[in-house]
N, C-alpha and C positions, 0 to 999 in steps of 0.2 A: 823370242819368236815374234817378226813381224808379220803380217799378212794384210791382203787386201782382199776384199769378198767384190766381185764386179755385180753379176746378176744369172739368174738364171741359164740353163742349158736349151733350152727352147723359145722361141718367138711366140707370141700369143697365141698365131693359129695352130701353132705345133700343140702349144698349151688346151688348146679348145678341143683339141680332136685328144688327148690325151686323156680330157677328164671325160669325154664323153666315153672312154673304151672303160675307165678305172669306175662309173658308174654303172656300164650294164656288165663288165666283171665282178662287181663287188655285190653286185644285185647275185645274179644269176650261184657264183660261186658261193655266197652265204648261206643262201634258198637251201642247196641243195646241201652244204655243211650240216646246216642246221638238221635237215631231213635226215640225213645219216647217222647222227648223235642223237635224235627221236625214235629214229628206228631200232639202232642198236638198243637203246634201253628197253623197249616192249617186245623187240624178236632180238632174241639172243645169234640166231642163226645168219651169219656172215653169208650164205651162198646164195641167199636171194637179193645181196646186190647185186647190180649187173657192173660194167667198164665204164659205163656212163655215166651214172652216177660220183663215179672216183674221180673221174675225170671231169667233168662239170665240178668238182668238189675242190680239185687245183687251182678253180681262177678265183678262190678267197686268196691265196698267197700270193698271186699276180697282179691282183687290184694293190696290194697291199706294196707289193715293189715299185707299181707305175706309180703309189700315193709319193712314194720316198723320192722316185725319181722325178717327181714335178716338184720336191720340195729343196732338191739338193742346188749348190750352186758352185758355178765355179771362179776359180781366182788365185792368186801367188802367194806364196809362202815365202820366208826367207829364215834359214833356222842354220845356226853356225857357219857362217858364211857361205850358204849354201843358196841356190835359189830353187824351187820348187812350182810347177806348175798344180795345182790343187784343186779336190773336190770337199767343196764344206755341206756338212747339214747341220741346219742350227747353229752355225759357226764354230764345229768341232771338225776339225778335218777326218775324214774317211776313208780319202785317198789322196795320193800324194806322187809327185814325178820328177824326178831331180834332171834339170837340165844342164846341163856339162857347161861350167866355164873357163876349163882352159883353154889358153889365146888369145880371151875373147876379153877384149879391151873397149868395146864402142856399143853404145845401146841406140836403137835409131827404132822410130813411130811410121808406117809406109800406113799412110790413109788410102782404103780401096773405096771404090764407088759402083754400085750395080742395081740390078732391080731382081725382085724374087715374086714369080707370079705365083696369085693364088693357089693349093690342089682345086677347089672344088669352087668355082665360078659360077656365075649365071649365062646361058645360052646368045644373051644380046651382049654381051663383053666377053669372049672366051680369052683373053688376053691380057686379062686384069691383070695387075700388078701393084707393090709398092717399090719403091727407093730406098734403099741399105746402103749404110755407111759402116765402115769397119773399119776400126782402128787395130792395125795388127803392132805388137813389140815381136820386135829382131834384136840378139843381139850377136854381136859380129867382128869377125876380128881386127889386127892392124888395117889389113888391105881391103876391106870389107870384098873379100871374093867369098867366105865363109859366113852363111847366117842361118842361126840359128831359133826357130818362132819358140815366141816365151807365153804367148796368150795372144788372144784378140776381143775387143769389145767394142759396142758403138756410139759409147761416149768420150768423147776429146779427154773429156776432165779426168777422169778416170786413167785413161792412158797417160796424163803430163804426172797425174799423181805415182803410178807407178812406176812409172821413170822417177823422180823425185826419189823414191822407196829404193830403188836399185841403183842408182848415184850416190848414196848415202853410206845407204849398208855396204855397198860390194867395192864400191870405189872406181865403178865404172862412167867413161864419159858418155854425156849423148853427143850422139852425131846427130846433126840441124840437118843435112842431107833429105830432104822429105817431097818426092815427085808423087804427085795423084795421077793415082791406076784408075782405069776402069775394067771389069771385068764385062 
């Protein structure tokens, strides 16, 4: 089994606004865990908790899923001649996506170019933005009228490497065919 791990599922800011939801769930949802495993030992009687309580008591396992989901990453797999789009944590895959190669003879890199404005801005720039680069893999057949997206990422190096990875293993060629998009 080959595989390449790229990086992360989220952009920083995604990341920022992620841990700030995973610390006042993991706050709020433990608080009130813990009160419930206090309470039940000194009153045995279950009917004076109220909905609320149970329910504020669910966002310990929420915190705990958004922890997994800011730690997971994605990237390809390649397992009996197979190729596989993947999600690793810790570099164990957890999920995994077979994308189909038959036909499909030609591997090609389309570099896209755009900008992605902040959510949450200051009033003197509502317009803010950065500059995203994405490196998407196709892969595609004789006539390239057929393609197929295998991952995207926004480092070059990464994408020549996974090409590399899937020229080797699968015995596919790359197509040099490479016009820049802009979205």
């Amino acid at each position: 089994m080959k595989k390449i791990i790229y990086s992360s599922n989220f952009t920083i800011h995604q990341k920022l606004i992620l841990i700030l939801i995973f610390i006042v769930t993991f706050f709020l949802g433990s608080l009130f865990l813990f009160g419930i495993i206090i309470w039940s030992i000194g009153v045995p009687d279950f009917q004076e908790y109220s909905l609320i309580d149970f329910s504020l008591a669910i966002l310990f396992p929420i915190s705990i899923i958004i922890l997994i989901m800011l730690c997971c990453k994605k990237g390809i797999m390649i397992k009996n001649k197979k190729l596989y789009r993947s999600q690793f944590l810790f570099g164990n895959v957890i999920l995994k996506k077979e994308i189909p190669l038959q036909d499909s003879t030609d591997i090609s890199i389309l570099t896209y170019q755009g900008t992605q404005k902040f959510s949450w801005s200051s009033m003197a720039r509502p317009d803010q933005g950065y500059t995203v680069n994405r490196n998407k893999l196709y892969v595609l057949n004789t006539k390239h009228t057929i393609k197929k997206f295998v991952i995207d990422t926004p480092k070059e190096a990464l994408a020549n490497q996974s090409v590399q990875l899937i020229v080797d293993e699968l015995g596919l060629e790359f197509s040099t065919y490479n016009p820049r998009f802009t979205n």
